[in-house]
C-alpha positions as CSV (number, residue, x, y, z in Angstrom):
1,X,28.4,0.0,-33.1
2,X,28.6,2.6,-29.7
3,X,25.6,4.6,-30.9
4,X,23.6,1.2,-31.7
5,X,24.3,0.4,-28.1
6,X,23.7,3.8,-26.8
7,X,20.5,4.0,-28.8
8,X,19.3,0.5,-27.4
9,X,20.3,1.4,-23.5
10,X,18.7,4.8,-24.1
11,X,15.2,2.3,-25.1
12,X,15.2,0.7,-22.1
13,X,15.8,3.2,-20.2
14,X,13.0,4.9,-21.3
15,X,10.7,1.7,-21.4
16,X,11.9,1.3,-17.5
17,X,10.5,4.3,-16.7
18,X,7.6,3.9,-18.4
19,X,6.3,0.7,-16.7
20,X,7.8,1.5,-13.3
21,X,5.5,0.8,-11.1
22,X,4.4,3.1,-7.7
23,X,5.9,3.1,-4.7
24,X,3.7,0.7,-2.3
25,X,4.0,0.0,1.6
26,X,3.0,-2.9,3.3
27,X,2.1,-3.6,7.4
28,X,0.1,-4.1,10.5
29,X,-2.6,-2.1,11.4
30,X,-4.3,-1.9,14.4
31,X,-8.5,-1.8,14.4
32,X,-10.4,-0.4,16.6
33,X,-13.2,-1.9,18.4
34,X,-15.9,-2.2,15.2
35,X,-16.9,-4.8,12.9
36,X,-14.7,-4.5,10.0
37,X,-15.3,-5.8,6.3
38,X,-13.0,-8.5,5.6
39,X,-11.4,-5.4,3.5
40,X,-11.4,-1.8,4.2
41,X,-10.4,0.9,1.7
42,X,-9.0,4.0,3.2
43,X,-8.4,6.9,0.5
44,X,-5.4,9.4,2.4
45,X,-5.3,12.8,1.1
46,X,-4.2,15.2,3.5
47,X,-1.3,15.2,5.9
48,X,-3.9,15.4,8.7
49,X,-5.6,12.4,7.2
50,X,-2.3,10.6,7.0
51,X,-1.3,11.3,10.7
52,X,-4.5,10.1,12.2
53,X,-4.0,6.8,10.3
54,X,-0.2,6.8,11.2
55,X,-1.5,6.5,15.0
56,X,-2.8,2.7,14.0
57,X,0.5,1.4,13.1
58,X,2.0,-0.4,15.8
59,X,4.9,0.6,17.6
60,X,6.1,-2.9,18.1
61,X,6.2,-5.9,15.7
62,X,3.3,-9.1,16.4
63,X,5.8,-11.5,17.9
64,X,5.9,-14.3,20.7
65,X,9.3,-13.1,21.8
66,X,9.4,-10.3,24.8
67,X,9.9,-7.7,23.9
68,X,8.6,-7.6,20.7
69,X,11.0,-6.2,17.7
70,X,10.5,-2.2,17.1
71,X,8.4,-2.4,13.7
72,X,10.3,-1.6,10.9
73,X,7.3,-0.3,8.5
74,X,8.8,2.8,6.9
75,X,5.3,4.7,7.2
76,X,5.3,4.7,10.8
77,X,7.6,7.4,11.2
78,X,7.9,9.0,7.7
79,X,6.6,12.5,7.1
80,X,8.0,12.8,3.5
81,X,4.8,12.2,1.6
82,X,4.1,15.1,-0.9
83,X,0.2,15.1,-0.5
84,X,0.3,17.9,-3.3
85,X,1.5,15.3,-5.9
86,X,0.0,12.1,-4.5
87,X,-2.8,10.2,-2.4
88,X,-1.8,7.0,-0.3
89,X,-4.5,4.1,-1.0
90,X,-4.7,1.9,1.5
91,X,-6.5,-2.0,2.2
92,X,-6.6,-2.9,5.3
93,X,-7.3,-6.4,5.5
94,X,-8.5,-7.5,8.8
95,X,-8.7,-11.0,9.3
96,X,-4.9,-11.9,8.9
97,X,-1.0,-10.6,9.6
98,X,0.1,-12.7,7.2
99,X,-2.3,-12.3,3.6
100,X,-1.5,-8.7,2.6
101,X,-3.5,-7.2,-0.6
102,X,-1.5,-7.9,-3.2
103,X,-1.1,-4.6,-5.7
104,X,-0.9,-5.9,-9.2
105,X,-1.4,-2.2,-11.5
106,X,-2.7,0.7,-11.8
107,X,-4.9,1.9,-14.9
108,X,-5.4,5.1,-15.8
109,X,-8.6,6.6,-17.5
110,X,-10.7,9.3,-19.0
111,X,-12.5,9.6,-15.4
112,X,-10.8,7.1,-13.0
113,X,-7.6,6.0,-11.7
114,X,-8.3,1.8,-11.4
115,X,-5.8,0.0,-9.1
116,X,-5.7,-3.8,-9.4
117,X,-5.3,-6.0,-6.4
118,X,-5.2,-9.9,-5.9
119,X,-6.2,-10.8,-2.4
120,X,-4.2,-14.6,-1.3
121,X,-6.2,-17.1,0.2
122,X,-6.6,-16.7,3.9
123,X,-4.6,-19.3,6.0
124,X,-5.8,-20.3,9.5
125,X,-3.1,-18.3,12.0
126,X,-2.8,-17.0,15.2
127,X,-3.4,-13.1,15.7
128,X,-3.5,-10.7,18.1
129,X,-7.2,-9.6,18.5
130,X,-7.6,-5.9,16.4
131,X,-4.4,-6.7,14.5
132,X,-4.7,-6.5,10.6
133,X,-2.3,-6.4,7.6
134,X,-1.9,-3.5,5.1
135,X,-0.9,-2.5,1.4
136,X,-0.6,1.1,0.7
137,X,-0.3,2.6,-3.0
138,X,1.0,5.9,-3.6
139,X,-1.1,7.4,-6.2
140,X,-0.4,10.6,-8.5
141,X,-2.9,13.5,-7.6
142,X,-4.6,13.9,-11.1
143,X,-8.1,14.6,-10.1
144,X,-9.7,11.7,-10.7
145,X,-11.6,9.6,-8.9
146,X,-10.1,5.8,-7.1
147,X,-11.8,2.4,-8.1
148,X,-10.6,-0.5,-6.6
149,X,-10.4,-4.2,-8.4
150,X,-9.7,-7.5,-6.5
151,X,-8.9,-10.4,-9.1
152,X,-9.4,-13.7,-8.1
């Protein structure tokens, strides 16, 4: 009876891992002065690349109340990304705060690396002008190229 349970926790541990899904990051962005497309794909491959972008996360959170919340979004201050073992996709979605890309998989094939998104319906909202949301998607460096999918 102890190894049938053994052998049955020892399944889904390995089935957990198998379908565990990448680590993803969500946020505010801020845009610079350009005409945007109502979604931008950013492909971050370098630590360089990855501190440049850093710079356009806000330092404070988009709020009515003065002073605004410190922003909580754990890429604003991280430097533990290993861009040896990964790239960070990232939509920026500019005409909201509130309708962040949703990441629904990633699929892996003999030339590509597809990640799935949904994108929610836009809702009318106030927004500070240049202000947009983000979804980032750590993705393992395996030499092949990103495509991005939007479901409806």
């Amino acid at each position: 009876m102890r190894a049938r349970f053994l052998t049955a926790l020892l399944l889904l541990m390995m089935w957990g891992a198998a379908s565990a899904s990448p680590e993803t990051y969500k946020g505010w962005v801020l845009l610079d002065e350009q005409e945007h497309p109502a979604v931008e794909v950013v492909v971050i491959e370098s630590a360089k690349q990855f501190k440049a972008w850093q710079k356009r996360l806000p330092g404070k959170v988009p709020s009515k109340k003065q002073p605004a919340p410190t922003n909580p979004d754990p890429l604003r201050n991280s430097d533990s990304l290993d861009f040896s073992k990964y790239r960070l996709l990232v939509l920026e979605r500019t005409q909201t705060l509130s309708g962040y890309p949703e990441f629904v998989e990633l699929k892996e094939t003999d030339e590509e690396i597809l990640a799935v998104f949904r994108l929610p319906e836009l809702v009318a909202e106030a927004r500070p002008f240049g202000w947009g949301a983000y979804r980032a998607v750590l993705i393992p460096r395996v030499g092949k190229s990103i495509q991005v999918k939007y479901l409806d």
